[in-house]
N, C-alpha and C positions, 0 to 999 in steps of 0.2 A: 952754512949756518942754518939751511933749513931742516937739518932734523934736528937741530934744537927748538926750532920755533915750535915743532911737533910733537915735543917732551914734555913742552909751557906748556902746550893743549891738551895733552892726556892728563898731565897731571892738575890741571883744569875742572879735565871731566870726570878721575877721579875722585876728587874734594868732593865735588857737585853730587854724586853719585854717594860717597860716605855720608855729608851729610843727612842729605834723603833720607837712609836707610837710615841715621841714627833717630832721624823723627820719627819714622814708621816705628822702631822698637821703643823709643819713647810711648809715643801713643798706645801701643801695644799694650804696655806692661800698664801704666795708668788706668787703661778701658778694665782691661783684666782684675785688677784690682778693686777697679768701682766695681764690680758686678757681686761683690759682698754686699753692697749697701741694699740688692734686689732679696737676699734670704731675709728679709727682716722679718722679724713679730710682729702683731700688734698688742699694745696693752689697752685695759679701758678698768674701773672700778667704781663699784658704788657703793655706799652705807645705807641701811634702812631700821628703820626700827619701829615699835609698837609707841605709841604718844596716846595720854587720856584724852577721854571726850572733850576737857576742861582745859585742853593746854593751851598757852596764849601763841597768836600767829607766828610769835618769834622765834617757837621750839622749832630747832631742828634733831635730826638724827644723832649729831653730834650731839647737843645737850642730853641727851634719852641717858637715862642708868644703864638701860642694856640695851646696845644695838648691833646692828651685825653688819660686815665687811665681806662683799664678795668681789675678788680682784684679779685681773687675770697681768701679772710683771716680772720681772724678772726675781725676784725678792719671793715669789710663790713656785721658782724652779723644782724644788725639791718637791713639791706637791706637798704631803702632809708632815708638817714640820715642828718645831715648836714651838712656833707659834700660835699652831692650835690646840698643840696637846696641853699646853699650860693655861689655853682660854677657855674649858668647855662649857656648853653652854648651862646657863643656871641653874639649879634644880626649883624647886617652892620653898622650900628649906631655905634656902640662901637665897632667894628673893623676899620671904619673911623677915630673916633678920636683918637685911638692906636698907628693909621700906623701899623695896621694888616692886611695881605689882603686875608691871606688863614686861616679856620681854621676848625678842628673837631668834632662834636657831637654826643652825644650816644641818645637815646631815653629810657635807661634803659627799654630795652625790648627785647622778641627773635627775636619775628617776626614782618613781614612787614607791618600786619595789625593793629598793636598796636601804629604805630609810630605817634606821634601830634605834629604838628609845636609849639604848646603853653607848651609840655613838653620838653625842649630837655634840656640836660645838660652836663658839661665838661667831667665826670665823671660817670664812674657803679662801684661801690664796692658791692660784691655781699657774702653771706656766705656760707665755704666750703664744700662740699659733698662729702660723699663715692664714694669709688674706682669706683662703678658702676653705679653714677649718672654724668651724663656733664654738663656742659654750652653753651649756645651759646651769644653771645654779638654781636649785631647791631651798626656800626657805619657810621656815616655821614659825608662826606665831602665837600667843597662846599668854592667859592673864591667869594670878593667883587666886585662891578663892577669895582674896582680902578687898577684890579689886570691886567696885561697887556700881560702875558707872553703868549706862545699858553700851555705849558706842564707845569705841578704840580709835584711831585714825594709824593708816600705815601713811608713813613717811620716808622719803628718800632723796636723797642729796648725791651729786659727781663724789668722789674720794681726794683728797688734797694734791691741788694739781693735776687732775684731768681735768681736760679739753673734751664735752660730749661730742663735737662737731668732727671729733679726728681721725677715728680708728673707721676701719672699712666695713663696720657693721652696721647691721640693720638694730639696736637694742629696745629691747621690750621687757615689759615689768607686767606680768599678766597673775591670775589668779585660779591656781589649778585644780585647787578643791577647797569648798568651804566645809566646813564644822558638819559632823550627822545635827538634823534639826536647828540649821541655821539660814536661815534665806536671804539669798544676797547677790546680787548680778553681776553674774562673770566680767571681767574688765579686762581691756588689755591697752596700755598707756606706751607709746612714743616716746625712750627716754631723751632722744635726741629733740623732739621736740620739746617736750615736757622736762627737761633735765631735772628739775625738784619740785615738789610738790605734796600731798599728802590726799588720800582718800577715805572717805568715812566706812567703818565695817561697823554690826554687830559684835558688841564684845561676848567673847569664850572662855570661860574658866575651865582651865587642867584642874581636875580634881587629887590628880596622883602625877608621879613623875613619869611613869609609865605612860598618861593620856596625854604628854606634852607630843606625840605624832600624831596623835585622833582632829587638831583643830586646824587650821588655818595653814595651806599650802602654797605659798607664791613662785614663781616662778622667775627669773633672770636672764634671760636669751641673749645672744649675741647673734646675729645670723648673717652669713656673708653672702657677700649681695658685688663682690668685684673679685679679679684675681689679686696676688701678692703685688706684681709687675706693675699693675695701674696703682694699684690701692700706695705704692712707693712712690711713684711718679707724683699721684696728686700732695700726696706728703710734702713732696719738695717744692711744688709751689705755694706753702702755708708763711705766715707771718712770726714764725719764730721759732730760733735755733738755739735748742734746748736738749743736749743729747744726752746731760748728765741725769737729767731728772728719772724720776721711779718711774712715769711716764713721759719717755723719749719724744723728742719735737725734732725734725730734720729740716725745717722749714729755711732755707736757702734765699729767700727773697731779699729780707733784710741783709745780708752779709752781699748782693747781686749790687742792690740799689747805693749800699754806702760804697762801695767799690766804685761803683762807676760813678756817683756824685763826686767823691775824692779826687776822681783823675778828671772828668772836667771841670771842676774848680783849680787844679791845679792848673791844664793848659790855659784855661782862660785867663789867668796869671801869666800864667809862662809864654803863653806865644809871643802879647804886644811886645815883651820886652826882647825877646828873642830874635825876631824879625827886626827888630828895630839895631842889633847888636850886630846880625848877621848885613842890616844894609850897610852902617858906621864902618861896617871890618871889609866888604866888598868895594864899596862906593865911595868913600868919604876919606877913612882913616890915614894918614900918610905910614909911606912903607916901614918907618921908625915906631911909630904908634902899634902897628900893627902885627911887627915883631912883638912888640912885648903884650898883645891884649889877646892876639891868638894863644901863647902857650898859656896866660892866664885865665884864660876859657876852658884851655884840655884841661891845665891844673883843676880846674873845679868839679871837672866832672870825671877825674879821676878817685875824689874823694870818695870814700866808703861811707855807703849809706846808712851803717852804723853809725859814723861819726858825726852826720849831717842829722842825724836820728836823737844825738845825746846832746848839741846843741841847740837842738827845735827843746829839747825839755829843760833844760839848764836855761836859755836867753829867752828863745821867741815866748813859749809859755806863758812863761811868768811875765813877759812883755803885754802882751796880748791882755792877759787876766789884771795885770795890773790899770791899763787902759780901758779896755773895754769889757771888763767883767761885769763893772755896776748897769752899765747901758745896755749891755745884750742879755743881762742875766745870766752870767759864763761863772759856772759851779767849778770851774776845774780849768786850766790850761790845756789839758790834755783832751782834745776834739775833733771834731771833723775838719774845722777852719784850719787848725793849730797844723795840721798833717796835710793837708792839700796844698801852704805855704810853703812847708817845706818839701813837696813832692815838688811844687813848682820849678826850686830851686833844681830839682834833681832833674831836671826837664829841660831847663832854658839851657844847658851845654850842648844836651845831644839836637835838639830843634837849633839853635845857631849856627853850628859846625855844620850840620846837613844845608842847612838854606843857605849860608857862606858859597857852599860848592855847587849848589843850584845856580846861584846867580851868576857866580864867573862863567856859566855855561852861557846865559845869553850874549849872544852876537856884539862886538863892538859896534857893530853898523847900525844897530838899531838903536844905541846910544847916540852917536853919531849922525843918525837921522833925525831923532828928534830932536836936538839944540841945532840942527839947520834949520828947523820948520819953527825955531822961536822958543821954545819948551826952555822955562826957569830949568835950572840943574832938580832941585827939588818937584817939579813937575814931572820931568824925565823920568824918576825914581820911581813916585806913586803911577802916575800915568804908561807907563813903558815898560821900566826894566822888571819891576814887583809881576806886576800882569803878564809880563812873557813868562816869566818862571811862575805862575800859578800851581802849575800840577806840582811842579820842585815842593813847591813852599807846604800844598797838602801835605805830601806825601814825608815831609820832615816832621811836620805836626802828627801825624797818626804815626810816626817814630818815634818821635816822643810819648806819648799816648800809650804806644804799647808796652814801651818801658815804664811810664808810670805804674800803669794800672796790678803788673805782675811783681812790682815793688812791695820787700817785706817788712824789713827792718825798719823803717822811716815810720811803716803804719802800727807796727807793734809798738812799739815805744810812745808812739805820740795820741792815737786813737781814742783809747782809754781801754778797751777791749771790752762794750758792752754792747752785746749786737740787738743792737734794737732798730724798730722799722720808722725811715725819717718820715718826719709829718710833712705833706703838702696840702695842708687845710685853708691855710691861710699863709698869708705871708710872716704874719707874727710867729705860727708853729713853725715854718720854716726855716725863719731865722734863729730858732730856739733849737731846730736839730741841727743847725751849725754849729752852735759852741756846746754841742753836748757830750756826750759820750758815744765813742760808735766802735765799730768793729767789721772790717772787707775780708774778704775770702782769702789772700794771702796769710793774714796775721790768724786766722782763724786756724788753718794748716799747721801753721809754725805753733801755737799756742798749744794744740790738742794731740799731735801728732805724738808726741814723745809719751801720753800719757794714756793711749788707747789701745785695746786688750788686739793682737793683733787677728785679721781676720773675721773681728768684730762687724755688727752691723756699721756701728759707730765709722770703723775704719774705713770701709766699705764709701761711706757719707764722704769723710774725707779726701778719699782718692776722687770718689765723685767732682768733687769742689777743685780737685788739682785738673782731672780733663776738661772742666770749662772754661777754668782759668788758662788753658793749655789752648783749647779750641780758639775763645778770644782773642790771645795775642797774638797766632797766627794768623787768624782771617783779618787783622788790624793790619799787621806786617802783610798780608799779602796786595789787601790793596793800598797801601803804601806804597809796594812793589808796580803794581799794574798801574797805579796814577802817576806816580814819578817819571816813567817810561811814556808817558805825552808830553811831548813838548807844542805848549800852545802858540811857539811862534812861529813853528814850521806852517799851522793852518792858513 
């Protein structure tokens, strides 16, 4: 019978061996994947316009009759589009009969020499560039002869939905040429500092549509100042994940932090009772009981987390909101709290079942020693038999844990799916990002995945978020693996 015994063991070593190599092509294929989310663009945009001497603090670029749009996103791909061609910029003619009398043009061009009084338009939409490519944008300013005041103010504002803080550039709003016979101190403005604001000029009248190049030259810089590689990295430490917008957000923090809140909120649940279930089933339970509470243990964690998923929104939910919606302020069943409940539940089988077979590992004799030495039965249990299976009991709970945390279905369904970063201000925001709406790094994959251009930056993000989620639950499982394998009553 011994080259059977030696059959078990090949075929032992190779399972051991398959599986390995199925992690290594796992991993593989994942990494490989993520390394789209490294080609990204950056976008960034600004509005600026010409404002009278007279205009009240509240005028923005946006309120201006004529202002101008310099953008660099995905929506500016085609470079000159129709965007521009259906916006050119104004003549005097049609700022007379407006009741316009200031306004600004781009030449959709870098420099001075490219500029044509027969090309000018409202608008440059331009498309994104790596980290280590810039922009520069030309704009033109320039007033009717109707316009009467001595002083113009240039004003400038982010574009809807840019973030100045984000893109890997240096940007600057500088002043490349003033007017022949106009004196005025060259400036050059910070727009990352400075993101809106407005600066005083002398005013210039175009006399003809032709002198609308003779006045007022600004400039728009982008100037890279990181590589692509970093300029991504720090991307992904930002507070918000936003990959649909016209300017893309990769920021991974929030989708990090409700993940991992969600799954220790759910142990913290699920352990007491779990341990408490796995002592009752080891120590306590008579053999009759225990026949029937073990398979009803596997029963429940046999259950699909589907199911346990459309229960948490059908019962606990509206349980929950019905209770404690006035007292916590809870806009929705569907929360943080609402999905760490029901994670719990999805927790307390595989943590009971594991620490059940931890503990029948400790020694009879040390049971047995302690009710010689006087130890209440319940003494024994806390004092003795829990304490000798310590590493067991870890190393069940980070089984647990790692099954939580890579759980999909439970948190799509019940989360609400809005990824936002939980507040730890106080204790009152905190308890207010509990029953709010959130969004983890599983549900986020499942939600966006079916819907993303493949290949994509975007996608790229995504695989991203599957390798971490992938990295996590093995180094969870592994020292699960490495603590479990101490038994602290050999010491």
């Amino acid at each position: 019978m011994r080259w059977l015994g030696k059959i078990f063991d090949l075929s032992v070593y190779i399972t051991g061996i398959m599986v390995s190599l199925a992690v290594l092509v796992m991993f593989y294929y994942i990494a490989r994947e993520s390394a789209y989310a490294f080609r990204q663009t950056f976008c960034w945009g600004y509005r600026l316009a010409l404002l009278p001497g007279d205009a009240e603090p509240s005028a923005t670029p946006n309120t201006a009759h004529y202002s101008s749009l310099v953008v660099v996103n995905p929506e500016g791909a085609d470079g000159l589009d129709e965007r521009e061609e259906t916006l050119p910029a104004p003549t005097l003619e049609q700022m007379r009969s407006e009741g316009a009398m200031l306004a600004t043009a781009t030449p959709v061009a870098s420099e001075l020499s490219q500029v044509r009084p027969d090309a000018l338009y409202r608008d440059d939409w331009r498309t994104p560039k790596p980290a280590e490519k810039g922009d520069r944008f030309l704009l033109l300013g320039y007033a009717s002869p109707e316009y009467a005041q001595s002083t113009m103010y240039l004003a400038w504002e982010p574009d809807h939905s840019f973030e100045p803080r984000l893109p890997p550039y240096r940007l600057v709003l500088r002043l490349v040429r003033a007017p022949e016979g106009v004196s005025v101190q060259p400036f050059e403005i910070d727009l990352k500092k400075q993101p809106s604001g407005r600066i005083a000029l002398p005013a210039w009248i175009a006399r003809s549509d032709a002198e609308r190049t003779q006045g007022y030259v600004f400039a728009v810089e982008a100037v890279p100042q990181t590589r692509t590689f970093w300029a991504t990295l720090r991307g992904l430490f930002t507070a918000e994940w936003a990959p649909t917008l016209i300017y893309p957000r990769y920021g991974i923090v929030p989708l990090v932090l409700a993940t991992t809140l969600m799954s220790l909120l759910a142990m913290l649940f699920a352990t007491p009772l779990a341990i408490a279930t796995a002592m009752y089933l080891s120590e306590i339970a008579s053999p009759r009981v225990r026949e029937w509470l073990k398979p009803t243990l596997e029963l429940i964690a046999s259950v699909p987390s589907v199911v346990l998923g459309y229960f948490g929104l059908m019962f606990v939910a509206p349980s929950l909101q019905h209770w404690l919606g006035q007292a916590l302020g809870m806009e929705s069943g569907r929360n943080l709290l609402t999905t760490s409940i029901l994670l719990s539940v999805l927790a307390i089988p595989v943590v009971a079942s594991v620490t059940e077979d931890v503990l029948k590992t400790v020694p009879e004799s040390l049971r047995e020693s302690a009710l010689a030495l006087g130890l209440s039965r319940s003494e024994m249990l806390w004092k003795v038999v829990l304490p000798a299976a310590r590493s067991g009991v870890i190393a069940a709970v980070l089984i647990g844990a790692a099954r939580v945390y890579g759980e999909t279905m439970i948190v799509w369904i019940l989360s609400g799916g809005t990824a936002v970063l939980p507040s730890f201000d106080s204790p009152a925001a905190f308890i207010r990002s509990l029953v709010s709406s959130t969004r983890g790094i599983p549900d986020t994959i499942a939600i966006e995945m079916g819907n993303v251009t493949f290949e994509s930056v975007h996608y790229g993000h995504l695989f991203l978020l599957g390798l971490l989620l992938f990295c996590i639950t093995v180094i969870v499982n592994l020292a699960a693996l490495y603590i479990g394998r101490r038994q602290v009553w050999r010491v």
